[in-house]
C-alpha positions as CSV (number, residue, x, y, z in Angstrom):
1,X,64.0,-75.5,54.4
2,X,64.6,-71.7,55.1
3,X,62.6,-70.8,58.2
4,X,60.4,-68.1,56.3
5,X,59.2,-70.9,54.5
6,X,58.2,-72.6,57.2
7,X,56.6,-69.3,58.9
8,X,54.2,-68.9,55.7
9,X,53.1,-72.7,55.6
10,X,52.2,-72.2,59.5
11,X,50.1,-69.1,58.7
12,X,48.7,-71.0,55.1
13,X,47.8,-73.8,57.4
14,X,45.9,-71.5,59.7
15,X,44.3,-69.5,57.0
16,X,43.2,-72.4,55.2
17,X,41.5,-74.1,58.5
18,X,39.7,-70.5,59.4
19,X,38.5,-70.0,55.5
20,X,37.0,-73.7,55.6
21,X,35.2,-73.1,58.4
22,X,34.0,-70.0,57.4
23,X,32.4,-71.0,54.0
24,X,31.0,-73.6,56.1
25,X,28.8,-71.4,57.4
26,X,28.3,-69.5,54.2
27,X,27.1,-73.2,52.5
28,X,24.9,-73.8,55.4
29,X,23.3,-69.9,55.1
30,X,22.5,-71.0,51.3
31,X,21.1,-74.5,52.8
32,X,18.7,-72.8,55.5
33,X,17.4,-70.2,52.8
34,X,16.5,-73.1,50.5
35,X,14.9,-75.0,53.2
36,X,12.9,-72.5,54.8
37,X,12.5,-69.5,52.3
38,X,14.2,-67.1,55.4
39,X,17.1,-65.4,55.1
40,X,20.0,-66.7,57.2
41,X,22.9,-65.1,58.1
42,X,25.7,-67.5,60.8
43,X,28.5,-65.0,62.7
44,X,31.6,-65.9,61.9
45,X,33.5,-65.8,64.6
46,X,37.8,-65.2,64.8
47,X,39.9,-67.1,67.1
48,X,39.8,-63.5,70.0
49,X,43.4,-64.3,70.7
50,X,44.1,-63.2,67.4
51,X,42.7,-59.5,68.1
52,X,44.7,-59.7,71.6
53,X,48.2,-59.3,69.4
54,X,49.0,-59.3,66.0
55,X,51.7,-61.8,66.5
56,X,48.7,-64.0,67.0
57,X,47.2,-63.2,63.5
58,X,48.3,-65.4,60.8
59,X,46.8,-62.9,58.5
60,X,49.6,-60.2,59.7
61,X,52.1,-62.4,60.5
62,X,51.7,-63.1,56.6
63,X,52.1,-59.4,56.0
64,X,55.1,-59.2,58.2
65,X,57.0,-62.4,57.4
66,X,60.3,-61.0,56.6
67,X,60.7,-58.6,59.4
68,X,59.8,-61.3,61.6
69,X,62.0,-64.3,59.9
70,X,65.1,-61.8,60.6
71,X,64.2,-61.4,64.0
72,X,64.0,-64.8,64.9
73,X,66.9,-65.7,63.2
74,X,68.9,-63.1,64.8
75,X,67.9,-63.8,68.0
76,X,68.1,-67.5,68.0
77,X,72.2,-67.0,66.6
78,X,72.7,-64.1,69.5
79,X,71.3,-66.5,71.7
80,X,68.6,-63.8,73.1
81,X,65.7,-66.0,72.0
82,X,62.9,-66.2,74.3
83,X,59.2,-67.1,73.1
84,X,56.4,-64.9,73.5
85,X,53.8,-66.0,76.7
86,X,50.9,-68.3,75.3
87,X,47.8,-67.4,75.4
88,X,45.2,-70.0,77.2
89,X,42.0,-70.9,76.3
90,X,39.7,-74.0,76.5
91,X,39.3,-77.5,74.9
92,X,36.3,-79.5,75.3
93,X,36.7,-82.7,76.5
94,X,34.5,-86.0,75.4
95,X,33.4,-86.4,78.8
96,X,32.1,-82.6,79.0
97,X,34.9,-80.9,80.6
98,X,37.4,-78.7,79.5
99,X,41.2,-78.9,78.7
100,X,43.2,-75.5,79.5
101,X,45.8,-75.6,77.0
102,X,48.0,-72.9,75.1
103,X,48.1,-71.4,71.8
104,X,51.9,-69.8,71.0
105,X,52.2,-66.8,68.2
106,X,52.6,-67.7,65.0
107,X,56.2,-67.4,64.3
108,X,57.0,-69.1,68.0
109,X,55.2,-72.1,66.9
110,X,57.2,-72.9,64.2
111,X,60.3,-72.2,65.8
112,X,58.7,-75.5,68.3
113,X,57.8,-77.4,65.3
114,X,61.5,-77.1,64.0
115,X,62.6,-78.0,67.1
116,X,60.7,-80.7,67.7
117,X,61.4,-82.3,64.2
118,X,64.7,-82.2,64.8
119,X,65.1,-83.8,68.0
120,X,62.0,-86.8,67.4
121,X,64.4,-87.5,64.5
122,X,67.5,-87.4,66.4
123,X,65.7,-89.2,69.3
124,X,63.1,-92.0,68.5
125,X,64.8,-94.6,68.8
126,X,65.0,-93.9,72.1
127,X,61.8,-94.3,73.1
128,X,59.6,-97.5,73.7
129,X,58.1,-99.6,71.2
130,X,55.1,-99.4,73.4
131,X,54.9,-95.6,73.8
132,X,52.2,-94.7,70.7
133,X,52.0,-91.0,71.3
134,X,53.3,-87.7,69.7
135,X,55.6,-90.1,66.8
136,X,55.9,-90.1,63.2
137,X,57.1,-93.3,63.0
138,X,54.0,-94.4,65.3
139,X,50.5,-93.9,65.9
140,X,47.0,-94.7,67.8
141,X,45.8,-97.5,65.0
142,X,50.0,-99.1,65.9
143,X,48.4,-99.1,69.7
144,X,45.1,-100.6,69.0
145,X,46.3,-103.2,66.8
146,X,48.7,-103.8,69.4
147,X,46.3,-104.5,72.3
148,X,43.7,-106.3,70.2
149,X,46.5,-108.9,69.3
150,X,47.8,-109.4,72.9
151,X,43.9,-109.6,74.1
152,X,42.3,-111.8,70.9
153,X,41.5,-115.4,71.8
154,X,42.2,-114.7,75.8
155,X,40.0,-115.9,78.0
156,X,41.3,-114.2,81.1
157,X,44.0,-112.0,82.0
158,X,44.9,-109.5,84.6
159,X,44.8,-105.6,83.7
160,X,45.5,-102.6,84.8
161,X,44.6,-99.0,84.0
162,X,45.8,-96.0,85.1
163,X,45.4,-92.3,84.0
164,X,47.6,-89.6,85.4
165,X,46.2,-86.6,86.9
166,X,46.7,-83.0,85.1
167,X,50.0,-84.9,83.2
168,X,51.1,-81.8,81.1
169,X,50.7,-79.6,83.8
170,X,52.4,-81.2,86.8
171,X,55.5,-83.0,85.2
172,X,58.4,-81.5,86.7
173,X,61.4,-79.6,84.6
174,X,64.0,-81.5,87.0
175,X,63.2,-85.1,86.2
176,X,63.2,-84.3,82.1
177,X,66.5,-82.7,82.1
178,X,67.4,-85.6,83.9
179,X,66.4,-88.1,81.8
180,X,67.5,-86.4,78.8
181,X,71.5,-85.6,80.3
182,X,71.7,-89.3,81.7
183,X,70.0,-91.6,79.3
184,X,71.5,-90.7,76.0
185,X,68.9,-88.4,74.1
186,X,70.6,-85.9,71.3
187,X,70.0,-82.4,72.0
188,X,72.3,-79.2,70.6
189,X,72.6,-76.6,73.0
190,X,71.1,-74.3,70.4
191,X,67.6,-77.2,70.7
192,X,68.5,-77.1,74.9
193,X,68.2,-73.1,74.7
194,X,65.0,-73.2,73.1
195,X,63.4,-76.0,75.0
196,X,64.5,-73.4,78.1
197,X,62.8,-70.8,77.3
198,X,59.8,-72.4,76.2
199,X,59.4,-73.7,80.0
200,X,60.5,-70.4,80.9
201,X,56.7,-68.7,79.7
202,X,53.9,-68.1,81.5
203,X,50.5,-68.8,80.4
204,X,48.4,-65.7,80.0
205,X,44.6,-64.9,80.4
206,X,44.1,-62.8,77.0
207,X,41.8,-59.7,78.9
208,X,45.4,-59.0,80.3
209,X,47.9,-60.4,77.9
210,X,51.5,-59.2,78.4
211,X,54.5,-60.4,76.2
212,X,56.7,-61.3,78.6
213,X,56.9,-61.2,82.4
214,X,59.8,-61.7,84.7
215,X,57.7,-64.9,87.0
216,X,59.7,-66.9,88.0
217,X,58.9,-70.7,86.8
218,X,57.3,-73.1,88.5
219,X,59.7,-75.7,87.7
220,X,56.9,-77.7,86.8
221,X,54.6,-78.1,83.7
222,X,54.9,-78.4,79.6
223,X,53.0,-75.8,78.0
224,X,50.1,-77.2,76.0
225,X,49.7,-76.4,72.6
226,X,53.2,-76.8,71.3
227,X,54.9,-79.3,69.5
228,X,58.1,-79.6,71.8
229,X,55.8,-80.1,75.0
230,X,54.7,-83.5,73.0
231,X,58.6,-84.5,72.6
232,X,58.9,-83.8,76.4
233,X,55.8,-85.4,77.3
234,X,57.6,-88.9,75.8
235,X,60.7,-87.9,77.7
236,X,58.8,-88.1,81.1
237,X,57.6,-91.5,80.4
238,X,60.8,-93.1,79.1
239,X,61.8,-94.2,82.0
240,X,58.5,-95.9,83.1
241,X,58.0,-97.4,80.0
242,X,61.4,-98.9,80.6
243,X,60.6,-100.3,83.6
244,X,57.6,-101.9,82.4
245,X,59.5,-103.5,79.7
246,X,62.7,-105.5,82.0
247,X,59.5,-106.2,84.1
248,X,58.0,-108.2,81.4
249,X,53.9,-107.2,81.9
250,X,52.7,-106.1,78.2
251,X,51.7,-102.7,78.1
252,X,50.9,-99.8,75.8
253,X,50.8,-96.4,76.5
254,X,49.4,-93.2,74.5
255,X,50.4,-90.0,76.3
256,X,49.4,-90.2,79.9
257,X,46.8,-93.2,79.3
258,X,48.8,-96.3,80.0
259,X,47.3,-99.8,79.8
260,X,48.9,-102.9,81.1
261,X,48.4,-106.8,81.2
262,X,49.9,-110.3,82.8
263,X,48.9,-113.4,83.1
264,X,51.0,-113.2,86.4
265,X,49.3,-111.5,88.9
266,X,52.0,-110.5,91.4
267,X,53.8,-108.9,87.7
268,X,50.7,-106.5,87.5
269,X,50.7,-105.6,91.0
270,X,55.1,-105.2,90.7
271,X,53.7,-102.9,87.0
272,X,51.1,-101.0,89.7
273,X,53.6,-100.1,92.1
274,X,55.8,-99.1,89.7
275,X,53.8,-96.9,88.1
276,X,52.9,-95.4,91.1
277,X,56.2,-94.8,92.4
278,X,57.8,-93.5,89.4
279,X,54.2,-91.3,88.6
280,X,55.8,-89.1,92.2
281,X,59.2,-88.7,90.3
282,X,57.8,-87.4,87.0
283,X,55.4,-85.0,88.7
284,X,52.5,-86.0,87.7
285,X,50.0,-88.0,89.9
286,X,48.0,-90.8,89.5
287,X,44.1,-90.1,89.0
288,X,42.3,-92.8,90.8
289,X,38.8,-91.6,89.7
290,X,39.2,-91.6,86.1
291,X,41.6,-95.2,86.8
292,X,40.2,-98.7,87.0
293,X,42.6,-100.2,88.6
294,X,43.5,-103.9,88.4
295,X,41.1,-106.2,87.1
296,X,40.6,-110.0,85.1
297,X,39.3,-109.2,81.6
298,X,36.9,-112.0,81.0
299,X,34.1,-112.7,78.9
300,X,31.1,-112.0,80.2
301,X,29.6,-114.6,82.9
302,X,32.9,-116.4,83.5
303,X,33.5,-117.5,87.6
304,X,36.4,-115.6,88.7
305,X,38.0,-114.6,92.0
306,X,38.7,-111.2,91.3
307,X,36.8,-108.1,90.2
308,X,36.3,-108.8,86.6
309,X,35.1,-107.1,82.9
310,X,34.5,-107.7,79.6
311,X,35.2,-104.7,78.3
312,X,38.2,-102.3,78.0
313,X,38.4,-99.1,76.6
314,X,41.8,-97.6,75.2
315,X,41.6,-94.0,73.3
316,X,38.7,-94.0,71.0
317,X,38.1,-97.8,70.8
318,X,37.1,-100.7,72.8
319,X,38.1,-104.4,73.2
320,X,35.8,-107.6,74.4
321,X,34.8,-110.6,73.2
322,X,32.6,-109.4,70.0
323,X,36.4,-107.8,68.7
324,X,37.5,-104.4,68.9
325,X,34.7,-101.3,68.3
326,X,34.4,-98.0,69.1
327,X,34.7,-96.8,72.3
328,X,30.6,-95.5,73.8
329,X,31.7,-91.9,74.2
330,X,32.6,-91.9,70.4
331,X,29.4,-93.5,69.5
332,X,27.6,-91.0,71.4
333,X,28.9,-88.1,69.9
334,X,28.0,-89.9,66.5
335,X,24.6,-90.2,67.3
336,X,24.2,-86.9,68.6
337,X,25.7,-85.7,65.5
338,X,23.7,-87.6,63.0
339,X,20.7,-86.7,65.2
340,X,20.9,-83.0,64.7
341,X,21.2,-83.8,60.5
342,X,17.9,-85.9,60.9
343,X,16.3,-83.4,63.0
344,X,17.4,-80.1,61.4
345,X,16.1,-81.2,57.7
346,X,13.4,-82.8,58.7
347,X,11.2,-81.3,61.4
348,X,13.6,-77.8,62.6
349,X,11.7,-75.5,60.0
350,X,8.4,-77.5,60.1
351,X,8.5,-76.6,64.3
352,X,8.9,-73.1,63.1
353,X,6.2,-72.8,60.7
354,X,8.8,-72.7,57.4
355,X,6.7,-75.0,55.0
356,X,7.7,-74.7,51.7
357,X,5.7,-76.2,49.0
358,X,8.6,-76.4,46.2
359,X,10.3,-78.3,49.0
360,X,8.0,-81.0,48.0
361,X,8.2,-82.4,44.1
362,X,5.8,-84.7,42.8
363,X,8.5,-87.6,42.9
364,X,10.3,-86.6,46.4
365,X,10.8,-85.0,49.6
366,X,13.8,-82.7,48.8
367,X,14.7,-81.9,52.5
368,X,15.1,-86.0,53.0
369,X,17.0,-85.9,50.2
370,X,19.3,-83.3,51.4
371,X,19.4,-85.2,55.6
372,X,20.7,-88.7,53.3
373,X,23.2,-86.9,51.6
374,X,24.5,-84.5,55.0
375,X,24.6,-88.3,56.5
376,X,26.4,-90.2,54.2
377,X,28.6,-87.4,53.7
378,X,29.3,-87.4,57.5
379,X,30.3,-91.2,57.4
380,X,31.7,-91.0,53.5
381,X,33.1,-88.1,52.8
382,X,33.2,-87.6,49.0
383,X,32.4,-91.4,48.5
384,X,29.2,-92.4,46.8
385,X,26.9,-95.0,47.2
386,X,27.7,-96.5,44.4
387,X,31.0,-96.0,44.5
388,X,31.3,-97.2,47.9
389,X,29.5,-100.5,46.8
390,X,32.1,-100.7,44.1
391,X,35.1,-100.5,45.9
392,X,33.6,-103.4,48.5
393,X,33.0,-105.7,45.7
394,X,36.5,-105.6,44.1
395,X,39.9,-105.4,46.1
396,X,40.8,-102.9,48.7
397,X,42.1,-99.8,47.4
398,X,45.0,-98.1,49.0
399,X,42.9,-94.4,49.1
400,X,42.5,-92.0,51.7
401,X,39.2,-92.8,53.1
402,X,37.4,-89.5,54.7
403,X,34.2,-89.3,57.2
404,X,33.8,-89.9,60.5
405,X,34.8,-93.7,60.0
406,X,38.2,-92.9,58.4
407,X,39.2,-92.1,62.2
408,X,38.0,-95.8,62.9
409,X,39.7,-98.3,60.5
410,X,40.3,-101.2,62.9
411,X,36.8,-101.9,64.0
412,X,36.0,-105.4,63.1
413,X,32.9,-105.5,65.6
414,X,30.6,-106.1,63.0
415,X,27.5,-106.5,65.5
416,X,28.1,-102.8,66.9
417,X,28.1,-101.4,63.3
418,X,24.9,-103.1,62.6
419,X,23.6,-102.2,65.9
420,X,24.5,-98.2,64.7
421,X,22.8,-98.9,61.5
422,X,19.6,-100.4,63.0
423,X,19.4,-96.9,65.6
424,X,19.9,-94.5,62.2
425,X,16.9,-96.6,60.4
426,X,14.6,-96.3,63.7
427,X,15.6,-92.7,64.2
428,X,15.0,-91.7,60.3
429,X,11.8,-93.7,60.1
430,X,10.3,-91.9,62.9
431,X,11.5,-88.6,62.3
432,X,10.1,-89.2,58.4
433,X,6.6,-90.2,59.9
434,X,7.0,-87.6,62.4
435,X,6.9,-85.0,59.3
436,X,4.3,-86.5,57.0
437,X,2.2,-85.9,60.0
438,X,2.8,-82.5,60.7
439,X,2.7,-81.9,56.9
440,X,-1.2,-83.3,56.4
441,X,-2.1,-81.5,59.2
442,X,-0.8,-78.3,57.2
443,X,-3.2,-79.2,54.1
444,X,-0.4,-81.4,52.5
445,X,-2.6,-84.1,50.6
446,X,0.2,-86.1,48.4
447,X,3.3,-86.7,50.1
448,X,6.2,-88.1,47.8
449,X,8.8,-90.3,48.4
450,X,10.3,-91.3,50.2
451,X,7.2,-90.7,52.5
452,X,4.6,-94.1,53.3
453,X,7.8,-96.6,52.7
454,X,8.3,-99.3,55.6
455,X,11.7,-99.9,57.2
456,X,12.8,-102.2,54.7
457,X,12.0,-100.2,52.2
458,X,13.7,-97.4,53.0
459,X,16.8,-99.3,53.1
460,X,16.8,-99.7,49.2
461,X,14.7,-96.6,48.0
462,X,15.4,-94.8,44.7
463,X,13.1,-92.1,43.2
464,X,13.4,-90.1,40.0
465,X,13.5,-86.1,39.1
466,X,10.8,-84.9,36.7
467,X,13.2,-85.5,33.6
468,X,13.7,-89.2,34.3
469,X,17.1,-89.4,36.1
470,X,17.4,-91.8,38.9
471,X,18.3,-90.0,42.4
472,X,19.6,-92.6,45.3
473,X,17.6,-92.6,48.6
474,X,19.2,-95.9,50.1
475,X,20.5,-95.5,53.4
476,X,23.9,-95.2,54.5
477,X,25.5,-97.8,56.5
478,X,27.8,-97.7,59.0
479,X,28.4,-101.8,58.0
480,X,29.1,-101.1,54.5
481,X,31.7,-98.0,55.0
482,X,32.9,-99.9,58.3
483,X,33.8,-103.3,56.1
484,X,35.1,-101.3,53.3
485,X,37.9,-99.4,55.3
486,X,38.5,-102.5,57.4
487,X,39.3,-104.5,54.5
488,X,41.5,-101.9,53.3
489,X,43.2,-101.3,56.6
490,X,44.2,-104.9,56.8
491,X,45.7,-104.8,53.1
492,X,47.5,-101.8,53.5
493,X,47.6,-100.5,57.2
494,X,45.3,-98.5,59.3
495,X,47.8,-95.9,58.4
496,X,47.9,-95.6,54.9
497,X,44.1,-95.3,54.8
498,X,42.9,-93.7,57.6
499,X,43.1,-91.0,59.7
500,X,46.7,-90.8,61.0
501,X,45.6,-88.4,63.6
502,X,43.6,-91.5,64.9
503,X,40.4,-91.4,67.1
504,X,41.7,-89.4,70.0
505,X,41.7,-86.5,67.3
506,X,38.5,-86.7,66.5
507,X,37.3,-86.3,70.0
508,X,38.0,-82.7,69.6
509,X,37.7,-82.1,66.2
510,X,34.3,-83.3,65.3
């Protein structure tokens, strides 16, 4: 494919996200006027990097794609091509910090994701089995299937877990050109040119961007937020996932979070100082305060001589006895999110004196109505009740499943999604009795539906409009979409109907 084509899909790509987001707040303006009769208007906010140069701005680069193809080309055949500096900004984190990472110009970026194609197709086979990250012929679900298999059905075991320290950042520009010259990786000198000089930049604050700068590098560090840091990352791990293998612990690992398991106990402790020893080489240290060290994973309550638990966590998901569920900083941030959809259709306005009338008909509540459907949109996506219903009682399709659970398709912890369901019912219920008070104490005689229904009946509610049509006010369940994409997952892969991004995506993307 020529490389302008590539240049204008990289800027469609980042048009397309920025024009989403921005009639996202558009819809909600239109949502917030009907709700409380006051005009709303959301900023809309542009990335600032891309006012700090236009090489940044997908919108010019568009403009400007010509010019800029032959330049690249040029320089990439004179062998004068060097990558502009990134720019850095912050990620946040699940557990409320923030990531420092990159962002490259637009053109630079797809000169990385050319290279990196090239050499992840030249190249996987070299890699592990085991090692999940940054593949395409791999992904988080291959991981989490992996582990659950190797844990189901065992009573005890040994583990270990381990998280490396600032991994991106510390590993060392030595050891990778070591392992790629000495351990038979494919790599043209055109790809070893460009890798170069992508190690070669220096991160830049954007209040006083420059272009280039003559630092010297560190020798140490992949630059976050491009592709061929993610091929390099792999490279820095080969030869500990090597290890692991000839020393026959299991193990899987998904960038710099590596899991490992024995029922030998001297094996996990060889894996432990292994891992530590070879962690100095690569660069990057271990971190022993986000690390859990070695432990017997048990059921709960079982006599053992060790420390013990019943419950691991690996990306988004977690392991015990109940089977694999999502991990609690994932639920959390589901909560929290269905939380704000419960509380700002249902009692936000009312707090701020907004009552409209016409927001209540004679057969329903029309701010309840719009909270089910923001709800079961969130866990949905486009899928209907009924159509959800549908596609449980007959055999699993092989569709893309989208909401919040597409990111989860291997949860079979049936008792966790009903617990989830049983918290949104509560929290609904109160909220809704929450507002029928406030709305009699405003002179509000007849409430509608689905106002002075019990639990229960809230769980199967219908209502009409004024002409006689039928409008659904069942709750949404996170049992029902759970079972559904399960039960496809297992006919067709988590792949081919999830999320293939997988959970740790969703950590910073929801």
């Amino acid at each position: 494919m020529p490389f302008e084509d590539d240049l204008l899909g990289e800027c469609r790509k980042l048009i397309l996200r920025h024009e989403r987001y921005a009639q996202e707040i558009r819809d909600d303006d239109i949502r917030r006027l009907k709700r409380t009769g006051r005009e709303h208007t959301g900023f809309i906010q542009r990335p600032n990097y891309w006012n700090t140069d236009r090489a940044f701005n997908p919108y010019k680069v568009r403009s400007s794609s010509n010019s800029i193809t032959y330049a690249i080309q040029r320089a990439l055949a004179t062998e004068t091509y060097k990558p502009l500096n990134p720019i850095a900004y912050e990620v946040p984190k699940g557990d409320g910090s923030t990531r420092r990472v990159s962002v490259f110009s637009v053109a630079d970026s797809t000169v990385s994701r050319r290279i990196y194609k090239s050499l992840l197709e030249k190249n996987q086979a070299r890699f592990s089995s085991y090692s999940f990250a940054y593949r395409s012929d791999l992904s988080a679900h291959d991981a989490i299937r992996h582990i659950s298999a190797e844990l189901n059905g065992r009573n005890r075991i040994f583990l270990a877990e381990y998280d490396f320290a600032k991994f991106f950042d510390s590993i060392s520009h030595d050891y990778v050109w070591r392992i790629i010259e000495n351990n038979g990786f494919l790599i043209s000198p055109l790809e070893k040119r460009v890798l170069s000089a992508f190690l070669a930049t220096n991160l830049q604050s954007q209040h006083f961007y420059q272009r280039r700068t003559c630092l010297p590098s560190s020798g140490y560090g992949l630059p976050q937020g491009t592709s061929i840091s993610l091929f390099l990352a792999n490279v820095a791990a080969w030869e500990l996932d090597r290890t692991l293998e000839r020393l026959g612990v299991g193990f899987a690992r998904y960038a710099d979070d590596t899991l490992i398991w024995s029922n030998d106990y001297s094996l996990i402790c060889k894996a432990v100082d292994t891992l530590s020893s070879l962690s100095q080489k690569i660069g990057a240290e271990l971190n022993f305060r986000k690390s859990h060290g070695i432990n017997i994973f048990a059921p709960a309550g079982t006599p053992v001589e060790l420390k013990s638990k019943p419950r691991v966590e690996f990306v988004g998901y977690k392991f015990d006895t109940q089977g694999t569920g999502m991990r609690a900083s994932a639920v959390a941030r589901i909560k929290r999110r269905i939380s704000y959809l419960i509380w700002s259709n249902l009692l936000e306005p009312l707090s701020k004196g907004d009552i409209l009338p016409q927001r209540l008909t004679p057969t329903m509540d029309l701010d309840y109505v719009v909270m089910l459907s923001q709800i079961r949109r969130y866990l949905y996506g486009d899928l209907s009740e009924k159509k959800l219903r549908r596609l449980l009682s007959g055999r699993a399709r092989k569709i893309h499943y989208p909401g919040v659970m597409a990111y989860f398709p291997l949860v079979s912890d049936v008792d966790q999604l009903k617990e989830l369901d049983g918290w949104m019912l509560h929290t609904v219920a109160t909220s809704l009795r929450k507002r029928g008070r406030i709305l009699q104490e405003c002179g509000v005689k007849n409430l509608p539906a689905p106002h002075g229904l019990s639990n229960s009946e809230l769980l199967k509610a219908r209502t009409q409009t004024k002409e006689g049509g039928e409008v659904d006010l069942r709750m949404p369940s996170f049992v029902r979409i759970g079972t559904c994409i399960n039960q496809a997952a297992t006919a067709h892969g988590p792949n081919a109907v999830g999320r293939t991004s997988g959970p740790l995506h969703y950590e910073y993307e929801v």
